[in-house]
C-alpha positions in Angstrom: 0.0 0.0 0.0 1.4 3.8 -0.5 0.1 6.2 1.7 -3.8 5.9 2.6 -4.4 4.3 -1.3 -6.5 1.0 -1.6 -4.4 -1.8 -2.1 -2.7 -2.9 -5.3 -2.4 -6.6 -6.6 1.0 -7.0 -7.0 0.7 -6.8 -11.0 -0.4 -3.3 -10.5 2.2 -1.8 -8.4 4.7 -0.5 -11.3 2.0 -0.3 -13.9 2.4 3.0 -16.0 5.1 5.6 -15.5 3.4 7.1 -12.5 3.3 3.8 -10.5 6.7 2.5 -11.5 8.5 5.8 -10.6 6.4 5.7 -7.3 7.4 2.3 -6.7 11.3 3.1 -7.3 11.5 6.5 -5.7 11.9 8.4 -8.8 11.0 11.8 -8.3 11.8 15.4 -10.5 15.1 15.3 -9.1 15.9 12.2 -11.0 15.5 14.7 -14.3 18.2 14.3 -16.5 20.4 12.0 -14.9 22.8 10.2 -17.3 21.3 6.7 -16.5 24.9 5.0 -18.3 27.3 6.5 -16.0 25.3 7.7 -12.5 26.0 4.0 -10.7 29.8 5.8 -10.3 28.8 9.0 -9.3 25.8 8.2 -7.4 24.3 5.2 -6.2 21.1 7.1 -6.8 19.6 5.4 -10.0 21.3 3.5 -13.1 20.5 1.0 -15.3 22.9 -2.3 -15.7 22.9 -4.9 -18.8 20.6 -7.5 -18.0 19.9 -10.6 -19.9 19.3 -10.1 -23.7 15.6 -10.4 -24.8 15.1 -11.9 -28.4 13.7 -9.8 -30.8 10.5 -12.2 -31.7 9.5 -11.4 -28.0 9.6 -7.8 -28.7 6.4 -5.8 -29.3 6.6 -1.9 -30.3 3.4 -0.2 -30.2 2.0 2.8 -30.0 2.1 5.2 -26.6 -1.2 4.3 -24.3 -3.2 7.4 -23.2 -1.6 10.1 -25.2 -3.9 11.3 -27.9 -3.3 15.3 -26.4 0.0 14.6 -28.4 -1.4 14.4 -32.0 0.1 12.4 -34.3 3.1 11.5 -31.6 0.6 9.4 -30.2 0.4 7.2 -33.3 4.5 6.1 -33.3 5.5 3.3 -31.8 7.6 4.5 -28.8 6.8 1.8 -26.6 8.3 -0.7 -26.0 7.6 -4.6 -23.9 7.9 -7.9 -23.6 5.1 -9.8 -25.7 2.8 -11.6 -23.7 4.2 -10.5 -20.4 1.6 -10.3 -17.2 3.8 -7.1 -15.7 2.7 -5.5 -19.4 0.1 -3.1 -18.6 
């Protein structure tokens, strides 16, 4: 639970931007970190190579809940793991 909110089922707890950067602490003074090279200078946030994902289990489609943004919400700038249950 966060705060007074409802419970979540665990599937729901980094679902969407909002949640996720709830769920790790990422706040606006996470803006513009270099997310390559911040594990040396602070221990803050980073991202590490993980295990490599094969493309036939990629899916690009387009961005969920964005039609303010005209035709930016038609490209395909997002990206998951097909058939994944932590997909929202």
């Amino acid at each position: 639970m966060r705060g007074d909110a409802a419970p979540m089922r665990t599937r729901d707890l980094c679902r969407g931007p909002g949640r996720l950067c709830q769920a790790l602490n990422i706040t606006r003074l996470d803006n513009f970190a270099d997310l390559v090279t911040s594990a040396a200078e602070s221990p803050r946030i980073w991202l590490e190579q993980g295990a490599p994902v094969a493309d036939r289990r990629v899916a690009n489609t387009p961005r969920i809940g964005v039609a303010y943004a005209g035709a930016w919400s038609r490209r395909k700038l997002r990206w998951a793991v097909k058939d994944s249950v932590w997909v929202s």
